[in-house]
C-alpha positions in Angstrom: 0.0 0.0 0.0 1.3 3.3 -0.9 2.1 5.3 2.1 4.1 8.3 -0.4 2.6 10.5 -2.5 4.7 12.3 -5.4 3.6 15.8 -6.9 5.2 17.1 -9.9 5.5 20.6 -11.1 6.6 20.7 -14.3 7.8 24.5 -14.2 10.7 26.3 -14.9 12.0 29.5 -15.4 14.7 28.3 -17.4 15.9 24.9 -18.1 19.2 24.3 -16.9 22.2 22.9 -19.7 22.8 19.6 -17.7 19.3 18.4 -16.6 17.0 16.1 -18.2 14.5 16.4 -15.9 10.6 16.8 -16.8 11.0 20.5 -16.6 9.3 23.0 -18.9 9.8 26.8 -19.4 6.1 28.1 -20.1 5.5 32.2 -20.4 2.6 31.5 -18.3 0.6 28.9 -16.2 -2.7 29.1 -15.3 -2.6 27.8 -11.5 -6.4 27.4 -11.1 -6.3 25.4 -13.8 -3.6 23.2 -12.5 -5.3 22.8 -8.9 -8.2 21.7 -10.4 -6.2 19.1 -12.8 -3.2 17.9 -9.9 -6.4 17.5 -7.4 -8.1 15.3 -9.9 -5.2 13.5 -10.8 -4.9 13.2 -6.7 -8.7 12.1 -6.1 -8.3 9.8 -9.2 -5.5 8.4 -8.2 -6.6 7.8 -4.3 -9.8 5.9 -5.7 -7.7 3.7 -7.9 -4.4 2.7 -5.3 -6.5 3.0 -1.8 -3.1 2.6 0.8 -2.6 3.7 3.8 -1.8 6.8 6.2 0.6 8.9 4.5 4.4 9.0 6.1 5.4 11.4 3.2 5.1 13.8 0.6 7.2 15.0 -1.9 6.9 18.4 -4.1 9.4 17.5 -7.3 9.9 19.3 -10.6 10.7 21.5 -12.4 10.9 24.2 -9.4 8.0 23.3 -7.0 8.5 26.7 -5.2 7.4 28.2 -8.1 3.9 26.7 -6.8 1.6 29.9 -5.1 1.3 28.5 -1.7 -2.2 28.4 -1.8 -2.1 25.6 -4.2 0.3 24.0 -2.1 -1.9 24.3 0.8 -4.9 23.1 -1.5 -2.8 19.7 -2.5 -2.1 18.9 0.8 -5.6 19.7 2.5 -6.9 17.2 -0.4 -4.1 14.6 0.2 -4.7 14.8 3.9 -8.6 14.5 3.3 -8.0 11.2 1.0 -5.6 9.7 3.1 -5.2 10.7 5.9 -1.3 11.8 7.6 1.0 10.2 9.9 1.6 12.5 13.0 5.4 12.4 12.0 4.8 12.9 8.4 7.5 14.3 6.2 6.4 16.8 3.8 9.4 18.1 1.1 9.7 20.8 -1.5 12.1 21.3 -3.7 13.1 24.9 -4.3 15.5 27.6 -6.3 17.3 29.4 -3.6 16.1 32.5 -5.1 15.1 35.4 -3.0 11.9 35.8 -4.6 11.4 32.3 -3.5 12.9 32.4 -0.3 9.8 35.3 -0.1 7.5 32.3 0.1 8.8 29.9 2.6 7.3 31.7 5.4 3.7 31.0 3.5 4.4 27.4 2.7 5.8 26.6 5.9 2.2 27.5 7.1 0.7 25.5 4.1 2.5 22.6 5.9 5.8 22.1 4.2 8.3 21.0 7.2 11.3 20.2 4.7 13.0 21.9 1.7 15.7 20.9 -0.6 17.4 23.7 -2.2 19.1 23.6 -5.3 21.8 25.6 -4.4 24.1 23.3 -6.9 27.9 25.3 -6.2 29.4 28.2 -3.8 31.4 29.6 -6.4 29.6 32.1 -9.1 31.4 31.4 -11.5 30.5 27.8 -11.6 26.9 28.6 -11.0 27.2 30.9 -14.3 28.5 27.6 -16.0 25.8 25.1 -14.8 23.4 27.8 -15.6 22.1 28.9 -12.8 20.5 32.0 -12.2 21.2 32.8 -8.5 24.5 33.5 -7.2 25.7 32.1 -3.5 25.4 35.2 -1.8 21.4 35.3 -3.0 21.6 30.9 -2.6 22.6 31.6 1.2 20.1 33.7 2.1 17.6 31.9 1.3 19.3 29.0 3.1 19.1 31.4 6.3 15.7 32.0 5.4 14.9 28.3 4.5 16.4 27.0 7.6 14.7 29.5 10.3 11.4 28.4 8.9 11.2 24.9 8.1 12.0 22.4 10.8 14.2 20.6 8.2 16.8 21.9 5.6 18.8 19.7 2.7 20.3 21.0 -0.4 22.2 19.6 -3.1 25.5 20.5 -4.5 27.2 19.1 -7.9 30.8 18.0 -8.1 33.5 16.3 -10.4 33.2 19.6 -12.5 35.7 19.9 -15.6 39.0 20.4 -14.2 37.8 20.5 -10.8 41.0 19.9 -8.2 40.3 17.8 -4.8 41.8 20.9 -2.4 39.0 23.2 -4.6 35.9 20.6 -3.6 37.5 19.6 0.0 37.3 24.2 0.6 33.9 23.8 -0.9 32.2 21.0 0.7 33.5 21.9 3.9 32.9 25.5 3.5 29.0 23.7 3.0 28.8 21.4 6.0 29.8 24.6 8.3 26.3 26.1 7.5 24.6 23.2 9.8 22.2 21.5 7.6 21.1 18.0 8.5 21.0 17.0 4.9 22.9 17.2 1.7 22.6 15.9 -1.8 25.8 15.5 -3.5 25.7 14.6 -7.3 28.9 13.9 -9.9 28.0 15.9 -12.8 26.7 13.6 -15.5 26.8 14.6 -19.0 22.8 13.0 -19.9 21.7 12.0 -23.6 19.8 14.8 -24.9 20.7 18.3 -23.0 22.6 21.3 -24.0 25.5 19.9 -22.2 25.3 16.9 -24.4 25.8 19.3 -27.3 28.6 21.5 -25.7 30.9 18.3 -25.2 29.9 16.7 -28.6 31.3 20.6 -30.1 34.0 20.3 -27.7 33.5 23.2 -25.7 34.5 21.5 -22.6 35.7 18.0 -21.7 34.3 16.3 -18.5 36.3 15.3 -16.1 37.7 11.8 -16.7 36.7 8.8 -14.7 39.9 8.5 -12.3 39.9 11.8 -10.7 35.7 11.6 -10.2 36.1 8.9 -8.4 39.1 10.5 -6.3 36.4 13.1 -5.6 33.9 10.5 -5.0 35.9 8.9 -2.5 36.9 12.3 -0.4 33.2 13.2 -0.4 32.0 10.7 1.7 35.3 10.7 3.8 34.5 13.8 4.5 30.7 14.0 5.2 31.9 11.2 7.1 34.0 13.3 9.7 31.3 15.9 10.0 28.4 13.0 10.9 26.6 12.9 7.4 27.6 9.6 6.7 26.2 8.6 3.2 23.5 6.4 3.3 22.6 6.1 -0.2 25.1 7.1 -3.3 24.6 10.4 -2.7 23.2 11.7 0.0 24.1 12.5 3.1 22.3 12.6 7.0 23.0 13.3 10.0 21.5 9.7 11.9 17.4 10.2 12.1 17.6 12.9 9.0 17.3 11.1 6.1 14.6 11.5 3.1 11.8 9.5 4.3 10.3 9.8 1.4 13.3 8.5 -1.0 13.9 5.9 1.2 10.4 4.6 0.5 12.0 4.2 -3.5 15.4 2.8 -2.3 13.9 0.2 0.2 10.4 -0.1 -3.0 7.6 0.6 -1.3 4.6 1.8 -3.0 4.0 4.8 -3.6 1.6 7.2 -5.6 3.0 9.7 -8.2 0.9 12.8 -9.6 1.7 15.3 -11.9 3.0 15.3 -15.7 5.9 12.6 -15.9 5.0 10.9 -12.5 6.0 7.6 -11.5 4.0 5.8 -9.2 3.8 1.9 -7.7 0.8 0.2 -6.3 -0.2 -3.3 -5.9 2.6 -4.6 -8.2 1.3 -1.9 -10.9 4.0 0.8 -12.1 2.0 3.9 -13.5 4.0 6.4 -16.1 1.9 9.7 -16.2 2.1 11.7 -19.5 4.9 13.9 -19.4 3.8 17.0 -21.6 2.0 19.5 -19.0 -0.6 19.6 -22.2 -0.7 16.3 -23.2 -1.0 15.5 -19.5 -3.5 18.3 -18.9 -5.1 16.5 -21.6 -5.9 13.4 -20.4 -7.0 14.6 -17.4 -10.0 16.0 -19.3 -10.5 13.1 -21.3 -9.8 10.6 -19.0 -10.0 12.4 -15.5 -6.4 11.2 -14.8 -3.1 12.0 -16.2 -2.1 8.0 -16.7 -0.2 7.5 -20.0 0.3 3.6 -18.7 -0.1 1.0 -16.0 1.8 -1.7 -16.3 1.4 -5.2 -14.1 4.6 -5.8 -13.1 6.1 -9.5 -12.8 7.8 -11.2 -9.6 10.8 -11.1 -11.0 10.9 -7.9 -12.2 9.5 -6.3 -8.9 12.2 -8.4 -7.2 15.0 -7.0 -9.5 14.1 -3.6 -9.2 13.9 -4.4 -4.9 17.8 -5.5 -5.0 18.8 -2.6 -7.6 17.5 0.2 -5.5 18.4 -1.6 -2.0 22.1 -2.0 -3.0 22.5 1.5 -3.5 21.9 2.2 0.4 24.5 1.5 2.9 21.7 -0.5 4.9 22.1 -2.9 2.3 18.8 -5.3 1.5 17.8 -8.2 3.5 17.9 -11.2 1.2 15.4 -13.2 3.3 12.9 -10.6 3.9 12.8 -10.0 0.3 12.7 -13.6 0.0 9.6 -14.2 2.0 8.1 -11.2 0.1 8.7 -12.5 -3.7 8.3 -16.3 -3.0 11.8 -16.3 -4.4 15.0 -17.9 -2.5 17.8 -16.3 -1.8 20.1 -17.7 -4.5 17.8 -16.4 -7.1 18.2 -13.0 -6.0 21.8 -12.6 -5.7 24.1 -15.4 -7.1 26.1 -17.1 -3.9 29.6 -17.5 -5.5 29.6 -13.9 -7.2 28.4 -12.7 -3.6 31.3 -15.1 -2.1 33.7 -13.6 -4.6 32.9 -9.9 -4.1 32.8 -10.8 -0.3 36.7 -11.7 -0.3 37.8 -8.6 -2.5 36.2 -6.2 0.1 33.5 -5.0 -2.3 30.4 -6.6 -0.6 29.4 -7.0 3.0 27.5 -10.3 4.2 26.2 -9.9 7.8 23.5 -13.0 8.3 20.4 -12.0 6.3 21.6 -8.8 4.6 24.0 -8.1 2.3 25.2 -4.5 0.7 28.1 -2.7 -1.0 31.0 -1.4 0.9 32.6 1.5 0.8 34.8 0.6 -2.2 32.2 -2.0 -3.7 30.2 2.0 -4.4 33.0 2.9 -6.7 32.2 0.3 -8.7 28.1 0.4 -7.9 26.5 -0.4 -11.4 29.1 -2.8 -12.3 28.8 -4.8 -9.2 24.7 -4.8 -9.0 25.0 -6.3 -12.4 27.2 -9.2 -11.4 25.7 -10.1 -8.3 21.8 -9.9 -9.9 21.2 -13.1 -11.3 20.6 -12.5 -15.4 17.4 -14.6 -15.5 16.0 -12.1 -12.8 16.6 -8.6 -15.1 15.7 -10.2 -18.3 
């Protein structure tokens, strides 16, 4: 049963050259419009999945702080109404770190938002300039003042492994971060994806990315030093304080249902994976045709439920728990991880086998993808 609910806001004032996001740069939006559409795709949705008391929601985009808080209030007096909330429910918005939006958290911390994630993405201007940002840090840490006197919880993301980025420039920068207290950060490697402007720039050979060797030098500081300052990571890239992580992501990484609305939501419910059109017209669309925004539910099979279970449980450093997953798939253990590759990986340090549970060690992460597709037995991807 889903106990997670997903809102996306497609929305942005500009699309950014390295994200391939469902984002959308419109001249205008008419939000009446979209509350009545995102609270039938809510009410639709509710009818269809049923679940249970909601532990978390999460506001994704686009820039969900480009949301009036009204219609933020609106979702969640709806959500509340159709599910009902946990008393310790998590409720997360991603925002610019704008001052105009900063302007608003006062409002949607009133609406009932109790977490933000900011995309602060670099403390230097110059790099913000080259991701395409259009804040600069001294505007970016405002907001984080602003962001974390108001909301009882504060995260916000930073990208690394930048072209010709040194280890003594990211060790000043990260540091110079974890001074400003937050119990949360997201810490990506910049990823040239198929399809965005930075795809383009590379292809033209206006910058080179940085090569594999020094990203993972940069990898590997990162989480010695988050580490020292008691943000251990406990998934690939993020990092808590102990008690502070997502709730709500953790609800992917350990797959749990959960219900996804908005254009280009995913959602998961009794073994069904629903896509959502991703278009804010095609999707506003179908919700006039069809009173949802569902572009297709799929029945998912055992095996691929159980696949997808050990490919987002590996990337935590809680590991998965072979039996319990067992129990839950009818499958055994051997079929979900294949004993002599988990032996193997075992004696060269990259794996970690403690009774039931198994997970990827500190160095086993360097080599993440790789080594989820050697322990996961073939005949369970296919």
């Amino acid at each position: 049963m889903a106990r997670a609910l997903y809102i996306h806001w497609p929305f942005c004032l500009k699309k950014c050259p390295y994200c391939d996001f469902n984002s959308h740069v419109r001249d205008g939006v008419d939000h009446e419009l979209w509350q009545r559409s995102l609270l039938a795709d809510m009410e639709r949705e509710a009818g269809i999945a049923g679940g249970e008391t909601l532990t978390s929601i999460f506001f994704g985009g686009g820039t969900p702080s480009l949301m009036p808080p009204a219609l933020v209030a609106a979702l969640l007096e709806r959500a509340e109404q159709l599910w009902g909330f946990d008393p310790g429910i998590e409720i997360t918005l991603e925002a610019n770190p704008s001052s105009v939006e900063a302007a608003k958290f006062a409002a949607l911390a009133s609406a009932g938002v109790n977490r933000v994630s900011l995309g602060v993405q670099a403390l230097d201007d110059k790099v913000l300039k080259f991701l395409g940002r259009l804040h600069g840090v001294d505007e970016a840490l405002a907001a984080l003042d602003v962001a974390q006197r108001h909301f009882a919880r504060t995260s916000f993301d930073l990208i690394y492994a930048r072209p010709n980025q040194s280890m003594a420039d990211w060790e000043a920068e990260l540091t110079r971060a974890l001074s400003f207290g937050t119990d949360h950060l997201s810490l990506y490697q910049l990823t040239i994806e198929p399809g965005t402007r930075f795809e383009r720039l590379v292809r033209d050979g206006a910058f080179a990315p940085l090569e594999d060797d020094p990203a993972a030098d940069l990898f590997t500081l990162t989480r010695q030093i988050t580490a020292a300052h008691g943000l251990p990571a406990y998934e690939v890239s993020n990092h808590a304080r102990p008690g502070q992580q997502s709730r709500h992501n953790l609800a992917y990484w350990r797959y749990q249902d959960y219900a996804g609305i908005g254009p280009g939501a995913h959602g998961r419910r009794h073994a069904t994976a629903t896509t959502r059109h991703k278009k804010p017209e095609n999707w506003l669309s179908a919700i006039e045709a069809q009173g949802d925004g569902i572009q297709e539910a799929r029945q998912l099979s055992i095996r691929e439920q159980a696949a997808e279970a050990m490919l987002m449980g590996l990337r935590l450093a809680e590991g998965v728990d072979l039996a319990a997953l067992s129990t839950r798939f009818g499958l055994s253990p051997e079929e979900l991880a294949t004993p002599a590759r988990l032996e193997l990986y075992e004696r060269q340090g990259l794996v970690w086998n403690e009774g039931p549970r198994i997970g990827v060690t500190e160095p086993g992460m360097l080599v993440l993808n790789a080594l989820i597709g050697e322990l996961v037995p073939t005949e369970l991807v296919v």
